[in-house]
N, C-alpha and C positions, 0 to 999 in steps of 0.2 A: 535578878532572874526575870526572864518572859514572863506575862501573864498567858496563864493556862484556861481561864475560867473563859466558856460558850456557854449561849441563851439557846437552850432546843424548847423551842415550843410552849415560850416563857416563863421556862423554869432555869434557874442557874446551873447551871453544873461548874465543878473545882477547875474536871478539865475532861477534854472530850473522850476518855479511853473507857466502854460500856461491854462488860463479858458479855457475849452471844448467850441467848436461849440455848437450853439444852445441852452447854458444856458450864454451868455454874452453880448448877441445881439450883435453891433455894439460898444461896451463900450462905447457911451457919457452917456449910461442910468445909468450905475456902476460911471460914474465921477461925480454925481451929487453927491454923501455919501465917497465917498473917491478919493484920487489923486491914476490912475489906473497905472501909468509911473514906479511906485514901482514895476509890472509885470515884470517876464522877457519878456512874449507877450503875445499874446491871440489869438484865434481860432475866424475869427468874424463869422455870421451867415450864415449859408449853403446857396449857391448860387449856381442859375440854369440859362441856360440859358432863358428860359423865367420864367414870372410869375406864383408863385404857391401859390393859396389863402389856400390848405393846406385839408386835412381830416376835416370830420365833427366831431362836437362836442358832447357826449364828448370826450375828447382826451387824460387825465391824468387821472391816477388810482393811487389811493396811495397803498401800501404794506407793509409787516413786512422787517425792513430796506434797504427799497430803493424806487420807485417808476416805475410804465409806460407809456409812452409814446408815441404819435400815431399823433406829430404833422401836420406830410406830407410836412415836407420842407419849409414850408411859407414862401416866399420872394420878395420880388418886381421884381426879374428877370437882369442879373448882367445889365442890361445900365443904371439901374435906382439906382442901388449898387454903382456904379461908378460915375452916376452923382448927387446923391442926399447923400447918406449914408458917402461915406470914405471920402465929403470935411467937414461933421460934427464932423467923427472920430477925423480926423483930427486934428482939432481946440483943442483937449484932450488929444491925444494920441502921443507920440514922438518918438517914436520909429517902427522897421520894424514890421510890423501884419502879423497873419497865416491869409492865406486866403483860406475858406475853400469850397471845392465845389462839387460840385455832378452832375450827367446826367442820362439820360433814353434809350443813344445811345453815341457811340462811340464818333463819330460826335458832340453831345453836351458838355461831356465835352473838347475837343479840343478848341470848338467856345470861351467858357467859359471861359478856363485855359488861352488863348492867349491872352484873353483882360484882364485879372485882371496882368498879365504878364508883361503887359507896364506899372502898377501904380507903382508911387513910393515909397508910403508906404508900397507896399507888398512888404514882404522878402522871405516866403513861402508860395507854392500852396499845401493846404491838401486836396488829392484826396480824394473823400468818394467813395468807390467801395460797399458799404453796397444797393446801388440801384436798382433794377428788371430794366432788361435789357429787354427794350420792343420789341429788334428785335430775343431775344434768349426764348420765349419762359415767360415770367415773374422772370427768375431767377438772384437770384445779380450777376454781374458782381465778385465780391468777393466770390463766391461762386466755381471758375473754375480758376485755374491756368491760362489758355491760353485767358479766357476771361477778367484778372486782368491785364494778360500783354500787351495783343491790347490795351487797355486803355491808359497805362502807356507809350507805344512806339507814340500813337499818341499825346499824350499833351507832350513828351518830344522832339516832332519836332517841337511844334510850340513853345515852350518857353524855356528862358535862367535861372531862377530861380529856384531853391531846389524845386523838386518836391517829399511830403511825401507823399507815400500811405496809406489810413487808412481805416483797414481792421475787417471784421464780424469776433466775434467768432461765429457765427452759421454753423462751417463746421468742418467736421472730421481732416482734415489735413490744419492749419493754415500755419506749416510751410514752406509744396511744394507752396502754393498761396505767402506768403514775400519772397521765394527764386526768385520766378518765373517773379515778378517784381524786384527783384534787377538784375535779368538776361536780362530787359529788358531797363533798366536808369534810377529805381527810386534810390533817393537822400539819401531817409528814410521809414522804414515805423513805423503808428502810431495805437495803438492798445489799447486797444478793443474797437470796437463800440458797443452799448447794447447789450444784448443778448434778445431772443423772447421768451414775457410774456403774462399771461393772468389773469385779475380775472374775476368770475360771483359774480354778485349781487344776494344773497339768496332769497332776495324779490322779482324780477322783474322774477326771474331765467334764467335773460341775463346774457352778456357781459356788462361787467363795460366800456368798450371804445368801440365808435361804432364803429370803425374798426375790432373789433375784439378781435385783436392781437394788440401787441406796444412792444418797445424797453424797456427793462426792467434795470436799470440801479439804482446804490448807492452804500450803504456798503456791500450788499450780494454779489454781484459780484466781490469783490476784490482778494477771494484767485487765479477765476478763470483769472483773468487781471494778476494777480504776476506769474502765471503758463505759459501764453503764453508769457507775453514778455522774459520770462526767455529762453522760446524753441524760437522765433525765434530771439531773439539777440546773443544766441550761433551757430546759422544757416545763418546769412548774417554776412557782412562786414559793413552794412551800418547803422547809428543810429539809433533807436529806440526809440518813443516817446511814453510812457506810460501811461495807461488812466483804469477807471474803476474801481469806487468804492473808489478814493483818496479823505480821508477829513481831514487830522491829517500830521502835518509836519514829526510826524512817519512815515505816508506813504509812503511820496515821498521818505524817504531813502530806505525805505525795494524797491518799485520799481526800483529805481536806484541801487540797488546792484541785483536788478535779471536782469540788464543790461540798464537801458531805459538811457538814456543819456539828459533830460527832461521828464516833469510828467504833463498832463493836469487835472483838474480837473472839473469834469461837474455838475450830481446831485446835489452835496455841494454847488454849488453858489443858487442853487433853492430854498434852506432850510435856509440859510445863505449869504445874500448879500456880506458877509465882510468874508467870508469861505479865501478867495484866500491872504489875506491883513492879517489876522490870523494866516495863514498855513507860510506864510514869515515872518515874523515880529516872527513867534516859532521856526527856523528853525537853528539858533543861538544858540540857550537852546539844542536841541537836538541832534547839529552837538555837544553840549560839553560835553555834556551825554554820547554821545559815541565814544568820543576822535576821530571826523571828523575834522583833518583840511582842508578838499578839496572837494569839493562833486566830480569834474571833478575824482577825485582817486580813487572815491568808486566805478564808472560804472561799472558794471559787477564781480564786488567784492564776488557775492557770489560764 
C-alpha cells in the first residue's frame, strides 16, 4: 500500500483527508458511527470569542450539487469550548485538532487564538478571515490584503502554534490577500471558504434563507477550489490546505496535485456522515490506479 502520511506545518498526519469547520462539530458526534482517529485531524466548530446563538432560521437551502448556508457561527463562545466541548473531544479523539476560529475585530480573534493556544490538543489555529469587520466598515477582513494581515500579525504575537489562514474566494485577487499573510507569519493558508449564494422560493417569491444570502458550498464549487489553490500554492512558500467541493478520494489527489499539501472536506460530511471514513479507506484503490506511491510526492505535481 502507498504511503498516506503529510507534514502540514510540522506535524505528521496518517493522511491528508481533514473534516471542514462547521460540518463536524466537535467529533464526539461523528464517534458515535465510526472510530474518527482514522482522520488525519479535523477542523472542530468555529469559535468566537463570545457566544453566538447564530442567524435566524431558515438557514440551509438546498441546490443543484451542493447547498447554502447561513448558519452565523453558532457557538458557545471559546471558555465554554475549552471548558465544556474539547474535555468531551477529548475522551474520542487522539490526536492534535484544527482549531478553527473567527472574530468581528482585530482584538477578538487575538483574545480567542491565545486561549485555544495554551490547549493541548490543539496543533493548529485556522483563522477564518471570511468575517465582516465590524470596525472597517462590515467588509471581511479577507476581503483586504492589509486587513488579512493585521489579523495574522496580531494572533501570531500572542501564539506559538501553526497559524493557517483561511481565506474567501469572494475577491478578485485571492493571491495578493495568501501572499500578504504569509508576509506577515502565517504558517499556512487554507482555502476556499464558500463562495456567496442565493435561491428564491417561486411560491413565496422570497429568499429561501432569511438572511438573504449564505455560503454556497459542495460539488459545484470544486473546479473553482482546484483553481485557487493552484494560484496561490505556486505564489507562497507556505502549505496550503485545500477545501471546496471534495467528496471522492479522486478529489483529494487532483487537489493535492494543484498543490494543497492536505485536503478538508466540508458539505460531504452533511450528505454523508461516513463521506471522510470512505474517502480514506478508497484512497489506497486510487493512489494504485494511478501508480501513487506517496501522496507527500505528488504536492504540487501538477
Amino acid at each position: 500500500m502507498g504511503k498516506m502520511s503529510v507534514n502540514l506545518c510540522g506535524i505528521e498526519l496518517d493522511n491528508p483527508v481533514i473534516p471542514a469547520s462547521g460540518t463536524f462539530g466537535y467529533g464526539y458526534e461523528f464517534a458515535e458511527i465510526y472510530d474518527i482517529n482514522l482522520l488525519g485531524t479535523f477542523s472542530f466548530k468555529g469559535t468566537t470569542k463570545d457566544p453566538r446563538f447564530g442567524n435566524p432560521t431558515p438557514r440551509i437551502a438546498e441546490c443543484t450539487a451542493g447547498m447554502i448556508n447561513a448558519v452565523g457561527l453558532q457557538n458557545p463562545g471559546v471558555e465554554k469550548v475549552i471548558a465544556e466541548e474539547l474535555p468531551k473531544m477529548r475522551k474520542v479523539f487522539h490526536k492534535k485538532v484544527m482549531a478553527n476560529v473567527s472574530g468581528f475585530a482585530v482584538a477578538d480573534y487575538a483574545y480567542t487564538c491565545e486561549k485555544l493556544d495554551k490547549c493541548e490538543e490543539v496543533g493548529w489555529l485556522e483563522v477564518n478571515v471570511s468575517c465582516p469587520n465590524v470596525h472597517g466598515g462590515g467588509m471581511s477582513f479577507g476581503t483586504s490584503p492589509e486587513a488579512a494581515a493585521e489579523v495574522v500579525r496580531a494572533v501570531k504575537a500572542v501564539t506559538t502554534k501553526p497559524v493557517i489562514v483561511k481565506l474567501s474566494p469572494n475577491v478578485t485577487d485571492i493571491v495578493a490577500i495568501a501572499k500578504a499573510c504569509e508576509e506577515a507569519g502565517a504558517d499556512g493558508i487554507s482555502l476556499i471558504n464558500t463562495m456567496l449564494g442565493m435561491r428564491i422560493d417561486l411560491k413565496t417569491k422570497k429568499p429561501v434563507i432569511a438572511n438573504t444570502m449564505g455560503g454556497f458550498s459542495g460539488p459545484a464549487i470544486f473546479p473553482v477550489a482546484v483553481r485557487m489553490v493552484y494560484q496561490v500554492s505556486h505564489a507562497v512558500k507556505i502549505p496550503v490546505v485545500g477545501m471546496g467541493g471534495v467528496s471522492t478520494a479522486e478529489d483529494v489527489l487532483e487537489m493535492m496535485l494543484a498543490g494543497a499539501t492536505a485536503v478538508e472536506v466540508g458539505a460531504a460530511n452533511l450528505v454523508d456522515p461516513f463521506a471522510c471514513k470512505k474517502i480514506i479507506e478508497d484512497l489506497p484503490r486510487v493512489m494504485e490506479k494511478y501508480k501513487i506511491n506517496s501522496l507527500s510526492e505528488i504536492i504540487g505535481g501538477c
